[in-house]
C-alpha positions, 0 to 999 in steps of 0.5 A: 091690449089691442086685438091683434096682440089678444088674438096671439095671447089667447091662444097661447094662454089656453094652452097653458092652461090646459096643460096645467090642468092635465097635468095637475089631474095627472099629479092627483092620479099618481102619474110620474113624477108624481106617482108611481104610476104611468099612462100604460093601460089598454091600447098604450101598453099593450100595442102603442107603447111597443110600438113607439119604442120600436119607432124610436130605434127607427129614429134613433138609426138602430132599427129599419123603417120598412121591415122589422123582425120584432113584429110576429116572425117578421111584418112590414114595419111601414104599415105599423108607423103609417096607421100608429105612430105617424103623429109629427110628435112622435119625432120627439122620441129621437131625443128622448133616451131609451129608459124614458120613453114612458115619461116621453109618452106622458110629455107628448099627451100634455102636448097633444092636450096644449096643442088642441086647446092653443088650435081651437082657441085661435080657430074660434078667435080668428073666425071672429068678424073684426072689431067683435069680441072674442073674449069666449075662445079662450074658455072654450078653448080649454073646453075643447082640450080637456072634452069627455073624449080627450080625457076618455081615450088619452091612452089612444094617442094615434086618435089624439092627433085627428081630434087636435088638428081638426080645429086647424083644418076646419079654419081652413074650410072656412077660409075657402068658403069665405076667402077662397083660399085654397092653399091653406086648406090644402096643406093643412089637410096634408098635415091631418092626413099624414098624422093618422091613417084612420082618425085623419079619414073620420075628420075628414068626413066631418069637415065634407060635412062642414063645408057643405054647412059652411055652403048652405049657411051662407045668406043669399046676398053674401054667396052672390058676393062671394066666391061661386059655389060650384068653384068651392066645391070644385076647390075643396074636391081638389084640396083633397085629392092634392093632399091625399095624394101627397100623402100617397107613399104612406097611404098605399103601401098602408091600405095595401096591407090592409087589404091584402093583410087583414081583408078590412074592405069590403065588410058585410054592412051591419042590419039596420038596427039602433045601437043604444036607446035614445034617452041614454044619449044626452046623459052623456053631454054631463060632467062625470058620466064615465061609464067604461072606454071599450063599449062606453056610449060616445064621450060627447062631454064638452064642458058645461058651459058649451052646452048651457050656452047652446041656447043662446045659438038657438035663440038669439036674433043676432044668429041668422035663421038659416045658421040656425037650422043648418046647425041643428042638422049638423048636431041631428045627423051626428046624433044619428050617426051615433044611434044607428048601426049603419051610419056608425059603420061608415064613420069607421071607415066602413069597418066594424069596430071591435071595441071602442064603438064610437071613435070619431066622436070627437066631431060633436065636441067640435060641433058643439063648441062652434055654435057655443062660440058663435052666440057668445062671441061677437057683439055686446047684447044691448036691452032687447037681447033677453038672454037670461030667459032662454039660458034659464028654460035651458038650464032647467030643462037639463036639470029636468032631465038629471032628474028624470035619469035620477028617478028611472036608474037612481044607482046610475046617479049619485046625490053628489053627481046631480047636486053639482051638475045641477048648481053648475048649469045654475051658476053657468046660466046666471054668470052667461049673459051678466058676463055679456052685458057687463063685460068690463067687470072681470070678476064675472070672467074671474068667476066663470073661469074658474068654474069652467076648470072645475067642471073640466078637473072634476069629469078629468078625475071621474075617468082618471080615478077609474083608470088609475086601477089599470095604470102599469107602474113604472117600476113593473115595467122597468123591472120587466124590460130590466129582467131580459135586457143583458140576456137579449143582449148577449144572445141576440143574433149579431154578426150577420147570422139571422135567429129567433130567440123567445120568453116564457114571461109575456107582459103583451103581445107586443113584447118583441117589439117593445124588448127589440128581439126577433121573436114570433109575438105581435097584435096589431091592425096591420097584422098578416092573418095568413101568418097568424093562421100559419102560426096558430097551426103550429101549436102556437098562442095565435089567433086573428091579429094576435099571437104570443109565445108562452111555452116551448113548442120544440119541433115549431120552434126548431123549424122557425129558428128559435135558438135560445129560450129566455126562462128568467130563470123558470123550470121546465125548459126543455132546452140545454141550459147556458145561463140560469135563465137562458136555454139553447135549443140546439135544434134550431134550423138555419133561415133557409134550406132546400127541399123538395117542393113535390112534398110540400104539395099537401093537404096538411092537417090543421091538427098541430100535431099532425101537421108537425108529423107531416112536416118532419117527412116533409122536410126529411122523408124516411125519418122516425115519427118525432111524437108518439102518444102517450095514453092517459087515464080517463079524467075526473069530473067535478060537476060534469056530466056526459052529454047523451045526445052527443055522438062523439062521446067526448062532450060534457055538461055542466051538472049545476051550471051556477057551481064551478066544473072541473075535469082533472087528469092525474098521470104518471109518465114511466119514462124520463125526457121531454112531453109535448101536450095539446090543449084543446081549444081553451078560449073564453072557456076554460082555466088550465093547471099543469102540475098546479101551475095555471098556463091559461085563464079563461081568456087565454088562447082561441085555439089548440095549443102546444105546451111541453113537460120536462119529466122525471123517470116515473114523475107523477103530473096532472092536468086540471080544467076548470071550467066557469064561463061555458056550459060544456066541455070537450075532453080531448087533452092528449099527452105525447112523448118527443123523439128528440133523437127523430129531430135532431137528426131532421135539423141535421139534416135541414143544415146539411141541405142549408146554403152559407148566407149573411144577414145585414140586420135590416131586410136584406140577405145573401145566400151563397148557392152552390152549382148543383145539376140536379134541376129545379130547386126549391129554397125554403125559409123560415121568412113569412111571405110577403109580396115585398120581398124581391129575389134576385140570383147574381142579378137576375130576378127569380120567383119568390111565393108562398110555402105551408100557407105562411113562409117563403119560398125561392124557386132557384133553376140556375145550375151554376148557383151564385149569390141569391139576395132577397130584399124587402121594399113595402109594395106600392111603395115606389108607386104611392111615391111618385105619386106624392113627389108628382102631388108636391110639384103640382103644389109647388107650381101652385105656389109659383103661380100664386106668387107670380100672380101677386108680384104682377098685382103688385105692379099693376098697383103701383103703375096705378098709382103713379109709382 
């Protein structure tokens, strides 16, 4: 086979390869087809999964790319695609029908898997000098694909895309060193840059870091030949910007949000400190060592012959001196970059990451496997190689340190795990140089190949047996979606009338999304803490990025438009019934309607039930309070005493802090109707029953919470709080009776003062606001404000602004009324696009000019040559 041709083989074979692996490992964990089970677990089913279902309604034309009310009470859906779901597989989800999403899913991580291996191969073949052998690429290709950190955070699809195309844009960095070429890395970090918001910027920084190696490493006499340095790095500068900025009409409308949305810039920088102790670092380069994915050490598992084959980087005469040193300093500074607080920080963007500690740890991987790939491939060792000497020191200096870990923490090895990573790295160290000196005996390639895919199988099962615990079934999730699919569709708002409708059965946080209805849950990166704050006030589930609907809130849900409640068929709605499981809330108030804004003025108080007393005279002055307070019986304690030195009189301390506490309310309500019940803040704390029936676990909700009891004429009830996880509780439980004739006549009200309106489906309303002389007007709704959203009445443009801290407002001074239409474009959108259409001229004029120069040298040859 002549090299031309292997070099196009390679490729494609280790993407087989690779595939087959994944999928086999899949086969071994149970996934479908092959199981029961699904790749649904921590981030993939609680955002990503909910969120690519809404992506494919956008695909599919049924949802609107911009702005989407299934995402809290509604958020700018651009923001959620650029920073989620802005992978180009994801278009693959046009085709795919909506009952397979989940195998979607499975089909797009085998490809991101083969898509990794099939670019890392052809990146490590391709930087091969010609007529040197590049028999190696293939094994570490598959290495690369099936590293610790792909196999680790397979149920992160947004991080895959960065690590999968890193290879493709570290080529293109050394096609600029090298070649000076300009082009190719241009595009192809457009293409990284469009393909994830925030893993494309932690690649990015590790290929500044590339380029500057690539920079340094270069022998003095070929940098003199070659391009100038300082026209490299001017050409690499404007590579970036070029790409960035063809990237604009994503990027600003994104960072917009973040900044404005969730106030991510401009963090406090962490304290100089270490993140973990140095020894534990290497253990992590082993096969096997999964140690968790939420606060695990980073996944630097590469393979085991990428890391036996590293001593041959740093001991072979063939590899220059100056390479040498500058790889040993790229591996330093990663190595670091893990260790301490401060360089961790700004590898996250300068952000502190909450969970998953060490995100951009698929850079040493990379790292890694190049200067493995630049020893082995290359020219065939000849006698004065001597390369077993330094593979075996190697080899025994990391069986040494196994054994080291094996007698400091003997629970944290296992015999078998030291047994098989020790004969591994023995067998690897052996088969290495045989293999380069003899590389006409394919059964030493034979060999070494399979050993490679059983080392990368066996580090695949030790994650994949641990995650097979947390995987969703399919079935469960089938079952969920099955259980609410006629009832949103039949109650679902349609024919231009606008509505919210909410579970009492939470499967995420996401739920809304994932489901398709306007409804009040979300968590994300991209949420508005403004509206969540707003939320949370209200009574509701809600804190920071996240908020979720899991009990009737009725003068909330009233005031936010929630018509129908889906029960699946449960007790205790405090709603009129029109299907077994589903209840009315005839209360509902329409999604704007005027009020006067000199009520509005405030301070409201951040008690929810205050702040609903508050907001019903608001909204109808003179009304009939809506709650009143029912007084409870003191409760029992179990295990608690009262804390003496507190003044408030309501804390309590656990007696025995290793035994269980309980604090328990037992009441009789005399009068028949609906009760409203705040919990107090119950987060991380407490574990809360309500007639026996557990509302919260002790990682529920952050904050006080309104929930509601449908109660019987003299009905007895209880209130139970266990408390295991804290030291002290807070007895401030209170129960609260709902005049429900007070909000009646308030939604009566609210209607009565409701413009007529039409809502298109996407983002665009229509309000018919009637001639009134009365002056100023204000227009309140139950849209949360977003920057976005234009007003324009009969064509003019009128102010729109925030309302109670989360809602929108319209100030309407036109006596003569007309047809108000509110519409919603993502801010900076119109900005970042010009700025990209302006990028791809610039790039296109490059192209023509680039063309035009070839043609003339084109010419210039042939009138040289006689033509």
């Amino acid at each position: 086979m002549n090299a031309t041709l292997r070099r196009r083989t390679l490729p494609l074979l280790s993407a087989l390869l690779s595939a087959a692996v994944a999928a086999a490992l899949f086969a071994k964990t149970g996934v479908f087809p092959f199981g029961k089970l699904t790749l649904l677990m921590s981030d993939m089913d609680s955002i990503y999964a909910e969120f690519l279902a809404e992506l494919q309604r956008v695909l599919q034309g049924r949802a609107d790319p911009f702005y989407s009310f299934h995402a809290g009470i509604g958020l700018n859906t651009l923001a959620i695609f650029v920073f989620y779901l802005s992978s180009p597989f994801n278009l693959l989800l046009a085709l795919v029908p909506e009952a397979y999403l989940l195998d979607g899913i499975t089909l797009m991580t085998l490809l991101k898997i083969a898509a990794a291996a099939f670019l890392m191969t052809r990146f490590l073949a391709r930087t091969v000098p010609d007529g040197e052998r590049d028999d190696w690429s293939l094994l570490l290709g598959i290495c690369y694909a099936l590293c610790g950190y792909a196999i680790s955070y397979s149920f992160s699809l947004i991080w895959l895309d960065g690590w999968l195309l890193l290879p493709l844009a570290a080529g293109s960095v050394d096609g600029l060193v090298e070649k000076n070429r300009f082009l190719p890395l241009t595009l192809s970090l457009t293409i990284l840059f469009f393909s994830g918001f925030y893993v494309s910027y932690m690649a990015g920084l590790f290929l500044g870091v590339r380029f500057l190696a690539r920079l340094i490493e270069r022998e003095p006499a070929r940098a003199n030949a070659g391009p100038p340095t300082a026209g490299l790095i001017f050409r690499f500068i404007a590579a970036v910007l070029l790409a960035a900025a063809i990237n604009m009409a994503f990027i600003l409308p994104t960072a917009y949000v973040l900044a404005n949305n969730m106030g991510l810039f401009g963090q406090a920088r962490p304290e100089f400190r270490v993140l973990f102790d140095l020894i534990d670092l290497p253990w992590k380069l082993f096969s096997g060592t999964f140690d968790g994915y939420k606060d695990a050490l980073p996944f630097l598992y590469s393979g085991l012959l990428p890391l036996v084959s590293a001593a041959l980087f740093f001991s072979s005469p063939r590899v220059p001196e100056r390479k040498k040193a500058v790889g040993a300093s790229v591996l330093l500074l990663l190595g670091l970059s893990f260790h301490l607080a401060p360089l961790n920080f700004a590898w996250h963007a300068f952000d502190h990451p909450s969970w998953f500690p060490f995100r951009y740890a698929f850079v040493f991987p990379f790292a890694l496997i190049w200067l493995a790939a630049s020893a082995l491939n290359g020219p065939r060792p000849d006698e004065s190689d001597r390369e077993s000497g330094p593979l075996v020191r190697w080899a025994a200096l990391l069986i040494g340190y196994l054994a080291l870990i094996w007698k400091l923490e003997p629970n944290r090895v296992s015999p078998a795990f030291f047994y098989l990573n020790a004969a591994l790295i023995a067998v690897f160290a052996v088969l290495i140089p045989l293999s380069r000196r003899f590389p006409g005996r394919r059964w030493l390639r034979v060999w070494l190949t399979v050993l490679v895919i059983v080392d990368l199988s066996l580090n695949g099962w030790t994650t994949f047996s641990r995650y097979q615990r947390e995987y969703t079934t399919r079935a469960d999730y089938k079952s969920f979606h099955d259980r609410f699919a006629a009832d949103i569709a039949e109650y679902g708002p349609k024919n231009g009338a606008f509505y919210r409708i909410e579970k009492t059965d939470v499967r995420t946080y996401n739920d809304a999304a994932a489901l398709g209805y306007p409804g009040i849950g979300q968590f994300s990166s991209v949420s508005s803490v403004a509206q969540t704050a707003f939320l949370k006030k209200l009574g509701y589930d809600c804190y920071a990025t996240w908020c979720s609907y899991r009990a009737a809130n009725p003068f909330a849900d009233s005031l936010l438009g929630i018509r129908y409640l889906l029960t699946g068929g449960a007790a205790n709605a405090p709603y009129r019934e029109v299907s077994p499981t589903v209840h009315e809330n005839p209360d509902a108030f329409p999604p704007a309607f005027f009020v006067d804004a000199g009520a509005f003025a405030g301070p409201f108080a951040d008690d929810p039930i205050q702040f609903h007393q508050q907001l019903a005279q608001a909204i109808a002055p003179g009304s009939a309070p809506i709650y009143r307070r029912i007084e409870l019986p003191a409760g029992v304690p179990d295990n608690l005493s009262p804390d003496e030195g507190d003044g408030t009189g309501r804390r309590w301390l656990r007696s025995d802090p290793n035994t269980e506490a309980e604090m328990r309310y037992e009441f009789q309500l005399r009068k028949a109707g609906v009760y409203v019940v705040y919990l107090p803040n119950v987060s991380l704390n407490y574990t809360v029953a309500i007639d026996g029936e557990i509302t919260h676990t002790d990682h529920g909700s952050y904050a006080p919470f309104l929930t509601t009891i449908v109660s019987e004429a003299n009905e007895p009830h209880s209130i139970a709080f266990s408390i295991a996880r804290t030291e002290d509780y807070y007895d401030d439980v209170r129960v609260y009776r709902l005049n429900q004739r007070a909000l009646a006549g308030i939604a009566g009200s609210v209607r009565a003062n409701a413009p007529g309106y039409r809502y298109d489906g996407r983002r665009t309303f229509t309000f018919e606001i009637k001639p009134d002389d009365s002056g100023a007007r204000v227009l309140m709704t139950t849209i949360p404000y977003d920057a976005g959203w234009r007003a324009t009445l009969s064509g003019e443009d009128v102010a729109t602004g925030p309302i109670l801290g989360g809602l929108m407002s319209v100030r309407i001074e036109n006596k003569n009324g007309g047809t108000l239409r509110l519409s919603y474009e993502p801010p900076l959108l119109w900005l970042g696009t010009v700025i990209s259409v302006s990028g791809l001229i610039v790039l296109f004029v490059i192209l023509i000019i680039k063309w035009l120069l070839s043609r003339i040298a084109a010419r210039k040859k042939r009138a040289a040559a006689g033509y």
